[in-house]
N, C-alpha and C positions, 0 to 999 in steps of 0.2 A: 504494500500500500504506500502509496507517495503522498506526501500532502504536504499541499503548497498555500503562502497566504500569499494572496495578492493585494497591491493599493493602485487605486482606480484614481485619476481625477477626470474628472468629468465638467460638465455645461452648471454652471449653480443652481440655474433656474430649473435644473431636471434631476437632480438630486434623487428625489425620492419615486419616481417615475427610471428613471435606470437602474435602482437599488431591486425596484419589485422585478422588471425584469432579471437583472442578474439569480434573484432568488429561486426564479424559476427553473434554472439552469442545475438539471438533475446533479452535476458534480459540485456544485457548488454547495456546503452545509449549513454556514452561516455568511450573510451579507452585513454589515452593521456601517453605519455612518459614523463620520469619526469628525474629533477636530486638528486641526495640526493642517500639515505640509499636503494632505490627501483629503481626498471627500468619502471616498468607499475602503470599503476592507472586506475582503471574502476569503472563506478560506475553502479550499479545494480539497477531496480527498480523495483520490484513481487511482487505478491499477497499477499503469505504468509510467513511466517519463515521457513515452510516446501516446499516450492520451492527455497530457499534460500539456503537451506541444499540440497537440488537434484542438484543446478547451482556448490556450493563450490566441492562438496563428489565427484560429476559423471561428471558435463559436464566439470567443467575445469580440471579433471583428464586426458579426454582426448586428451587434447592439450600439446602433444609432449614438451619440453623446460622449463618449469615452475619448477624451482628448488623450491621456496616457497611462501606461501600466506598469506596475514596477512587481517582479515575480521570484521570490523568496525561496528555495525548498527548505524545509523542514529537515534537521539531520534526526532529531528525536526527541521526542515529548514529554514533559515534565507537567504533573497535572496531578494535581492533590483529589480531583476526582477519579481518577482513573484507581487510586490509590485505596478510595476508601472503597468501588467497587469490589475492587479486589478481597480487603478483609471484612466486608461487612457478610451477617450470618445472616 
């Protein structure tokens, strides 16, 4: 499993009109709007590297708004939920 966060910026005025689309984007798990340097934050979770490259290249080419993208991978995940799944009875 690869998972990638990506930041998006995008048109201001479409903000939340490109977020719902991104959300709808079966690889994507969470969209969140953010403040700082970027407008979007999604994080991505696929197969391979090469479905990574098909989500960045093609599908979020198609979504109208997206002035740029800045694409992260993930070496390993550090999650105090995953943690308490793990021991909870």
């Amino acid at each position: 499993m690869v998972t990638a966060i990506i930041l998006f910026k995008v048109g201001r005025s479409r903000i939340n009109e490109i977020a719902e689309k991104l959300a709808s984007i079966e690889e994507l798990s969470e969209v969140f709007s953010v403040t700082g340097s970027y407008d979007l934050v999604a994080i991505a979770r696929i197969k391979t590297n090469d479905d990574l490259s098909t989500l960045v290249t093609e599908r979020l080419g198609e979504v109208d708004g997206i002035e740029s993208t800045d694409t992260m991978l993930a070496f390993k995940a550090y999650s105090r939920h995953d943690l308490e799944s793990m021991f909870s009875l």
